[in-house]
N, C-alpha and C positions, 0 to 999 in steps of 0.2 A: 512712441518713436520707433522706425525700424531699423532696424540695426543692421550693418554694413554686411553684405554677404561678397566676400573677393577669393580670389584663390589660396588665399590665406587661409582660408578654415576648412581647407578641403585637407582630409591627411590620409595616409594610406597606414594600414595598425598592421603589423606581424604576427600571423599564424598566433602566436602563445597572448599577443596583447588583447588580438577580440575576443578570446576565448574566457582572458580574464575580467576583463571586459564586461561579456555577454553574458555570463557562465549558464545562464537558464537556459539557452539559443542548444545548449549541447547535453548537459545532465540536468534538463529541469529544472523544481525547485531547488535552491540548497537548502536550510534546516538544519538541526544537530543533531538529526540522526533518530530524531523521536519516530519519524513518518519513515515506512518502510518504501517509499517513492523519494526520499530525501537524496540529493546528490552523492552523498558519499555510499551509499548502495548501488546506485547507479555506475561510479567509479570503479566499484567491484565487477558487479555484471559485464562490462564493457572489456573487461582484461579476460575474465573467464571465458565473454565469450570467442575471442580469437583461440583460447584454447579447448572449446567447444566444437568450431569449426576444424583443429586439426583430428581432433576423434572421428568427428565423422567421415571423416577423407581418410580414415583408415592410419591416423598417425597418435599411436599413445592409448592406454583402457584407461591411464591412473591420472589423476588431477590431485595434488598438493595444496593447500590452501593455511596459510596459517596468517592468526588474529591475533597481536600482543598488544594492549592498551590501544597507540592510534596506527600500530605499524601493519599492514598487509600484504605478507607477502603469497606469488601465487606461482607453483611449479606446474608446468604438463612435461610431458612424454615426447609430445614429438615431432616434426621433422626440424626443428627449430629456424629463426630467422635467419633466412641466406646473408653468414658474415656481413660481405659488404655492405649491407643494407639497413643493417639494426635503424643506424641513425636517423636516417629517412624513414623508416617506418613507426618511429614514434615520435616525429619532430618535424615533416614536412607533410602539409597538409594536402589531401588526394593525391597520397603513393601508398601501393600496397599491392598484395598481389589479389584482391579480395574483387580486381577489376578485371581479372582473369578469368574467365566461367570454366576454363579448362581445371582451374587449380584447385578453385573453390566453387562448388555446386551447389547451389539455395543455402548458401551459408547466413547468419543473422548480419554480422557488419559488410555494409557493401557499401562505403562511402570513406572509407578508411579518414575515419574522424575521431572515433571513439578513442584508442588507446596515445594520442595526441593531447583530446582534452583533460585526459587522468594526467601526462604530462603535466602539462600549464596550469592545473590546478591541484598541483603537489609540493608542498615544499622539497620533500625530497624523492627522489624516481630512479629506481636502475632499472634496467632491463640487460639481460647477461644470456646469450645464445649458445647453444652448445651445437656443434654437428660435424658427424663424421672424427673424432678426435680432437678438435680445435674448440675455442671459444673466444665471446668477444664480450665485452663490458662497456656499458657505457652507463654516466649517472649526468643526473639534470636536477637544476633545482629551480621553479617555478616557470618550468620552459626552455631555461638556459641552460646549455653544457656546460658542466662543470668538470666531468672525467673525460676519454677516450680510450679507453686502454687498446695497447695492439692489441693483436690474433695471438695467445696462446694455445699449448697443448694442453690436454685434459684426460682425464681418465674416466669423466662424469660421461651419463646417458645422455643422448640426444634429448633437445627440447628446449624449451622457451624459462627462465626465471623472471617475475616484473614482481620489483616491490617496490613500495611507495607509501607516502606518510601525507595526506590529505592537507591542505596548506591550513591553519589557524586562521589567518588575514582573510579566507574566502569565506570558512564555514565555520568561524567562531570556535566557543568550548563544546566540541562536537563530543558524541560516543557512539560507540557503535552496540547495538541488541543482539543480543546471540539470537533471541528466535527470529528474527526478520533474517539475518545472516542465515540460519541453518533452513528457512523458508524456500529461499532462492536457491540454495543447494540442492533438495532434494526434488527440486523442479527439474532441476540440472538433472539430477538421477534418474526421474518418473522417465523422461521423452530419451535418454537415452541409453539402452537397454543392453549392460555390458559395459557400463562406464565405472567406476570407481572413484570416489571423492569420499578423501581423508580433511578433515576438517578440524587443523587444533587435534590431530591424532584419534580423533571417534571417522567410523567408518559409514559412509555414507553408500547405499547401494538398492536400487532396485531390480528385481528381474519381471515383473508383469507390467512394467509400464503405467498406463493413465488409470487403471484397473487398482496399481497399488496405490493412485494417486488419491482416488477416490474411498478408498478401503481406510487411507489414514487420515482423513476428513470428514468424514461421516459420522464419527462417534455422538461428536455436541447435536447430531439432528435427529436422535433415536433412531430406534428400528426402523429399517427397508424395508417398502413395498414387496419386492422385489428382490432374486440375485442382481448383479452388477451386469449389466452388458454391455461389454466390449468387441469392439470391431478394429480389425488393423486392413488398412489394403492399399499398396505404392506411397502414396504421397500424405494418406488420412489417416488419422487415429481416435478414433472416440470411447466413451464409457458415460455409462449414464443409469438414473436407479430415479425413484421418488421415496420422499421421507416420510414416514407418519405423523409425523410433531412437527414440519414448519412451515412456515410461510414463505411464498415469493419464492425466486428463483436463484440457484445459483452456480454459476460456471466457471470453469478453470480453461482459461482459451488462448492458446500459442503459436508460436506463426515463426519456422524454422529454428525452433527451441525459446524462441525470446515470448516471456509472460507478458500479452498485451490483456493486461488490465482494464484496459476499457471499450476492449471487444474490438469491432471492427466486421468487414464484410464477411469473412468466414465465420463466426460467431453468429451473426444475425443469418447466414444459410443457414447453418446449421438447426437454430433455432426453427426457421423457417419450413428445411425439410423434416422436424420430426411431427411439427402436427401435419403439413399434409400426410406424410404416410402412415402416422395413426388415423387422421378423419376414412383415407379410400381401404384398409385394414378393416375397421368396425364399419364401412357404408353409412358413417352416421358424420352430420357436420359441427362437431362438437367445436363450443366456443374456446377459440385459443388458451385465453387464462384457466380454462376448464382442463388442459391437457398439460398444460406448464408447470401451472402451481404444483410448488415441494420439489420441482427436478434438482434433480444434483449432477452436476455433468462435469464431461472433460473435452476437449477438442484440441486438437492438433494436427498440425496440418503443413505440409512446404510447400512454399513457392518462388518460384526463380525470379528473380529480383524486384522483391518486394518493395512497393511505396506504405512508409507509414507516414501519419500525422504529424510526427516530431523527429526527434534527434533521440530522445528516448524512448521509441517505438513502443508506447503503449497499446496504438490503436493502429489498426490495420486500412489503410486506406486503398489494397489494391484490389482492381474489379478482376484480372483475369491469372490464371493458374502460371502462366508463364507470357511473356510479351506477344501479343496477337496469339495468344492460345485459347483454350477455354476457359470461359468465366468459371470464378469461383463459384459462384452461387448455383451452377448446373453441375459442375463437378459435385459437389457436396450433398445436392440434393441425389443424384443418380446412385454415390456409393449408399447414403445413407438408408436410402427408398430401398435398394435391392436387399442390403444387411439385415435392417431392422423388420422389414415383410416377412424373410425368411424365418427368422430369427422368432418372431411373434405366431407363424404357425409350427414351428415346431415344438414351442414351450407354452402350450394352453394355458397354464397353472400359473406365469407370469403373463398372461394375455388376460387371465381373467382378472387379474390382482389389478393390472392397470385400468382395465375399464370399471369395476369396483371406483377406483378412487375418481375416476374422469366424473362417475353418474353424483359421487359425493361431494364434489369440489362443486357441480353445477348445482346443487342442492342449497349450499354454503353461501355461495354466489347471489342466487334466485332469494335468498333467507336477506341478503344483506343491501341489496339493490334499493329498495326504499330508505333505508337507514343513511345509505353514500349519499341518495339523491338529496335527501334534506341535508348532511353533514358538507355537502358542496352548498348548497346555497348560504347554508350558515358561515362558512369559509368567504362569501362574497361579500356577503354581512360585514363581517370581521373586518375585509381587507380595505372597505369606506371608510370605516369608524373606529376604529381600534387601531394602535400601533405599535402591535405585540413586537411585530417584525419591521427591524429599521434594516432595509436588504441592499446589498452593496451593487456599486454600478458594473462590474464585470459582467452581467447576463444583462445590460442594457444594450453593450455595443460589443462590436465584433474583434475585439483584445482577446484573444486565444491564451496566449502567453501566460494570461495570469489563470486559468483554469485549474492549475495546482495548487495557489494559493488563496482560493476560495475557504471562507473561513465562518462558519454561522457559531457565535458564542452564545450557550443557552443559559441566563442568568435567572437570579431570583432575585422581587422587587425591583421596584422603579430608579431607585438611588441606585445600584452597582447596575441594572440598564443603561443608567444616564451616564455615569464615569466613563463606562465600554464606548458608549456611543458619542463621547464627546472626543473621545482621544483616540477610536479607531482608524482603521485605513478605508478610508469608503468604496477604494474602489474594489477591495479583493474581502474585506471581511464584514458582516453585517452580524443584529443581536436580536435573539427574540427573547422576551420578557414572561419569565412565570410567572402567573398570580395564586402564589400560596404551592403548599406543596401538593405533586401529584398523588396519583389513586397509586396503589399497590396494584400491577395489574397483572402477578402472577396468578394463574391457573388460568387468566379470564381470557374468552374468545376474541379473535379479533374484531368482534360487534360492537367491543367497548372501545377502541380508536376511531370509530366515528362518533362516539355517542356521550363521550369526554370532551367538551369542548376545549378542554388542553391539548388532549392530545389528536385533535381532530387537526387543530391548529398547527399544532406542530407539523405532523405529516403531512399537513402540504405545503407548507414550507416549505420544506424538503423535498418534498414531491416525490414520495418514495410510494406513493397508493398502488398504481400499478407495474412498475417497473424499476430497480434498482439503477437500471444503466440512463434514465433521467435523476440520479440526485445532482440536487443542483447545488451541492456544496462539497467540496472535496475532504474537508477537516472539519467534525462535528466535533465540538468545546463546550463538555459542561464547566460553564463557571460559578462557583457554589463561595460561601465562605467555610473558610478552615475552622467550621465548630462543629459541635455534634447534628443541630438543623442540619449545617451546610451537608455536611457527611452524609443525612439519612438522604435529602434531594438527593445527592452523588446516587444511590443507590439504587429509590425509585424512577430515577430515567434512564440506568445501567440495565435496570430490571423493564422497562416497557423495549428497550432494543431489543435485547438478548430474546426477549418472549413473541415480539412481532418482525423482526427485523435480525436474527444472528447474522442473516448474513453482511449486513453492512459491520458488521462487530469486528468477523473474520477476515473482512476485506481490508482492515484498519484503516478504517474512518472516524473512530471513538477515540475520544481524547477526554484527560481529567487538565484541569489548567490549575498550576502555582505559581498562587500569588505568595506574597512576601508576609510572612508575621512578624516581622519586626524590621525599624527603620531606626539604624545607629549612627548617629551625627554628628561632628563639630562643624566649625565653621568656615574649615575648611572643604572638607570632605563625606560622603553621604553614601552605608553602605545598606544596600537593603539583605535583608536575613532571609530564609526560607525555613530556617530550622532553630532550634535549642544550640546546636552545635556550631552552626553559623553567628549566630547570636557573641558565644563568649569568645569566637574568633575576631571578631568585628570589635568589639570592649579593646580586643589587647591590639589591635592594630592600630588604634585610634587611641588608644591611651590615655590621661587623666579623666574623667570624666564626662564622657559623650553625653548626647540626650539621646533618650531610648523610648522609640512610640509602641506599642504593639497595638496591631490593627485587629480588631475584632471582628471588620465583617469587609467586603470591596466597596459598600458604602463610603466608609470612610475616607477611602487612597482616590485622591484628588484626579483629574481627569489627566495635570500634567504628569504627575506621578503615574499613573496606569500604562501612557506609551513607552516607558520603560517596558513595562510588562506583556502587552502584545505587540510588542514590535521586533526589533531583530535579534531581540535576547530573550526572547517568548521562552517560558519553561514549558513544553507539555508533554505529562503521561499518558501513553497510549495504553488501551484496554484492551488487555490481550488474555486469550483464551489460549491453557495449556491444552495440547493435542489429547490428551488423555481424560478432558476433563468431559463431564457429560453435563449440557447447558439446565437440563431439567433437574437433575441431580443437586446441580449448583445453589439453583435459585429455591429447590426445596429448602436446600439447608437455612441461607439466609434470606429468604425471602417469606417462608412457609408460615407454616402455625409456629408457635413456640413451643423450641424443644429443651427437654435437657441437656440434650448434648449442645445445641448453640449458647445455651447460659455456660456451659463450662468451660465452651473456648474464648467466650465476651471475656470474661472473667481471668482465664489465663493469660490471652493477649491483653487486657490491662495491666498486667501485673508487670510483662515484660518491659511495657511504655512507660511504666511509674521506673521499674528501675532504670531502662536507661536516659529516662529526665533528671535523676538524683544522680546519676554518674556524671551528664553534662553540667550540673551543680558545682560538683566536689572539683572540676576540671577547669 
């Protein structure tokens, strides 16, 4: 039957309703905060960056930033919002002065949308101006005024205050990660040189730029090639080395200080100009993955009113440096061709070090090229007759929107495959299915990812063989059961990442998923547990006598029971790697031959789980 279309269902929605509305249209996914692309990072980024835009215009060195449970507030320096205006610059949508190229020059926010959506999706929001002596206060709660205060006098500095407390209603029992938070800080710091950011009272600063960016990420990929070589000149900033220990490639790529993540035309220049001006360097036509593999880079770069892809300008979609000016892709290639020629005859000693590695990667390459060509056709095999991979309809059709919530859950056995797959979201999350547990595949070359049909399968899956910036899943989810099997799985595909793949580790992609160990029930009410702790909180809330399941493996937990658990109350831990830690270092320990020292920590860390299971006993 079709149903009546009249003027009746036509409505027009106010500024804060489609926003609440839409919420993805403006900070992406929302999330609770586990994925470091989750909206409420975003809500951060977006406030910082107007007070990013004022440092560079010469207003403010120092950025304030503090984090109290769900509260964030953010102080800058300087010239603060012209009085009048507060209102309208966080509450009427396309006003600002960010439309002004006089006031703000290749600034990140040029649609004046951002510090609007942090409004409408905040329970609560002040933003409070200071300048010249005076000050103005306004507060809002989910878009609405709720304050106005007049123009007082002040005795405070010039600048901008916005706090705000992320609404519950949009983004659930959200939290925020101090490393994902201190992540996007010292990005803030790398690209601008002479800024200061106190964070929660630790002081955030860099003075060499993409150089130190590189210097404090480097660690997990072993020894360098190579010194670090950086280039600065007008509008481009780059740094770039190769690793001895990894694979694939990986880059840190920005575009008027904003981190697009998933690259974009200056990224792929840049890309583009370093093997040509290595191939006419050495007169030799060496094969692109010949001269990539292991790079570690940085890129950064401004451009006068930028087009990106979304509203969370991951990805950079503009062709030319400024409106009918030069293409990015000539500009980029020109700085880089001149810098890096020079640059490579005047340091032999890293010219030589480079072409060393180029003649061993095509060695590597040429060693493995029969191995892919059978491991691809085995892959086609597979994708007839096998149904390791139930893959979601988002890479069917042209639904952009959901490319954040792209979701591959990698399960063990056919039963917690089938639960996934019965109660999934088909169109954003799919499940591939292990059979038995994988190889240990530390120390081992990457000869053995074609040569494991596990994990032959898996990586193309994911389609991560040649290039990281084609994964075709945004949240990788091992889903394991909570026993010690489950745990050792958790560990051997934590360990085939980190060994073939850190970089997707670093980029937080890797997720552990929690499910519930116990289900506490009357017949009224049904609480599912995750812990010991939750467990005897659930007993007293529920009172006389509940029934109490404990689930042994995801087998068990019923398909309808499961879309509790990937759906919008999804629990998941991201796998994260401390900056200090060394990835070979890592997986020696727990991965390695057996040592004394990992029996003694097995051992101690038992002891401390045995007693705090006997505390949650006595409690």
């Amino acid at each position: 039957m079709v149903q009546d279309y009249t003027e009746d269902n036509i409505r027009s929605l106010e500024w804060k309703e489609h926003i609440r509305m839409r919420p993805g249209m403006y900070i992406g996914k929302l999330g609770d905060g586990a994925s470091q692309d989750d909206g409420i990072y975003v809500m951060i980024k977006e406030v910082i960056d107007n007070s990013i835009d004022e440092f560079a215009m010469g207003g403010g060195r120092v950025i304030e930033i503090n984090i109290e449970e769900k509260t964030v507030s953010i102080r800058d320096y300087g010239r603060g919002i012209p009085l009048g205006g507060v209102i309208d610059c966080v509450s009427k949508i396309n006003t600002g002065a960010k439309y002004d190229s006089k006031v703000f020059k290749k600034s990140v926010g040029l649609n004046g949308v951002g510090s609007k959506a942090v409004n409408a999706l905040s329970s609560y929001f002040v933003t409070q101006s200071i300048r010249n002596g005076e000050t103005k206060i306004v507060k809002f709660s989910k878009g609405n005024l709720i304050e106005d205060r007049k123009i007082e006098k002040t005795d405070g500095k010039d600048g901008t205050i916005v706090t705000f407390i992320p609404d519950s209603e949009v983004f659930g029992n959200y939290h925020f990660i101090k490393e994902y938070v201190e992540k996007l800080l010292w990005n803030y710091a790398f690209l601008n040189t002479g800024l200061t950011i106190k964070y929660n009272g630790e002081r955030i600063f860099a003075k060499n730029g993409l150089r130190d960016l590189l210097e404090r990420n480097v660690n997990g990929n072993g020894p360098t090639l190579y010194p670090i070589v950086h280039i600065k000149e007008d509008d481009l900033e780059f740094a770039f080395t190769h690793s001895t220990k990894q694979y694939g490639e990986e880059y840190y790529s920005f575009v008027n200080g904003q981190h697009t993540t998933q690259g974009g035309t200056h990224q792929s220049a840049f890309r583009e100009a370093i093997v040509k001006t290595i191939r006419e360097f050495y007169k030799k036509d060496f094969d692109t993955s010949d001269i990539r593999q292991s790079i570690l880079a940085a890129i950064s770069i401004k451009v006068g009113e930028p087009v990106f892809e979304s509203q969370t300008k991951t990805k950079l979609g503009s062709q030319h440096m400024d409106p009918g000016g030069q293409t990015i892709r000539n500009y980029v290639n020109d700085v880089v061709k001149r810098h890096l020629d020079n640059y490579l005859h005047k340091n032999p000693e890293t010219a030589d070090s480079l072409y060393q590695k180029i003649l061993q990667s095509q060695k590597e390459r040429k060693d493995l090229a029969g191995i892919k060509k059978l491991a691809r056709e085995s892959v086609k095999k597979a994708s007839l007759h096998n149904k390791k991979l139930r893959d979601c309809k988002v890479h069917y059709n042209t639904n952009h929107e959901r490319r954040l919530d792209t979701t591959l859950f990698i399960t063990e056995g056919d039963s917690a495959s089938g639960s996934i797959t019965k109660s999934r979201d088909v169109q954003a999350q799919a499940v591939f299915s292990l059979k038995g547990k994988p190889l240990n595949c530390f120390g081992l070359s990457k000869k053995i990812v074609y040569q494991n049909e596990e994990f032959n399968l898996l990586q193309a899956a994911l389609n991560i063989d040649e290039d990281l910036e084609n994964l075709r899943y945004n949240n990788i989810v091992i889903a394991t059961d909570a026993d010690v099997d489950g745990m050792h799985i958790r560990l051997l595909l934590m360990t085939f990442f980190l060994q073939f793949y850190p970089d997707l580790v670093k980029a937080g992609h890797l997720y552990i998923l929690q499910t519930p160990l116990f289900r506490v029930r009357n017949k009224k009410k049904t609480i599912y547990c995750y812990s010991e702790e939750e467990k005897q909180a659930a007993i007293k809330k529920l009172v006389g006598k509940p029934e109490i399941t404990r689930f042994k493996g995801l087998g068990e937990i019923s398909p309808d029971e499961f879309k509790h658990f990937i759906g919008s109350s999804i629990r998941l831990d991201p796998v994260l790697l401390q900056r200090e830690s060394s990835i070979k270092e890592m997986m020696s320990f727990y991965m390695g031959k057996n040592t004394p020292e990992r029996q003694i920590f097995i051992i101690d860390n038992l002891r401390v789980e045995m007693d705090k299971l006997e505390e949650a006993k006595v409690a």
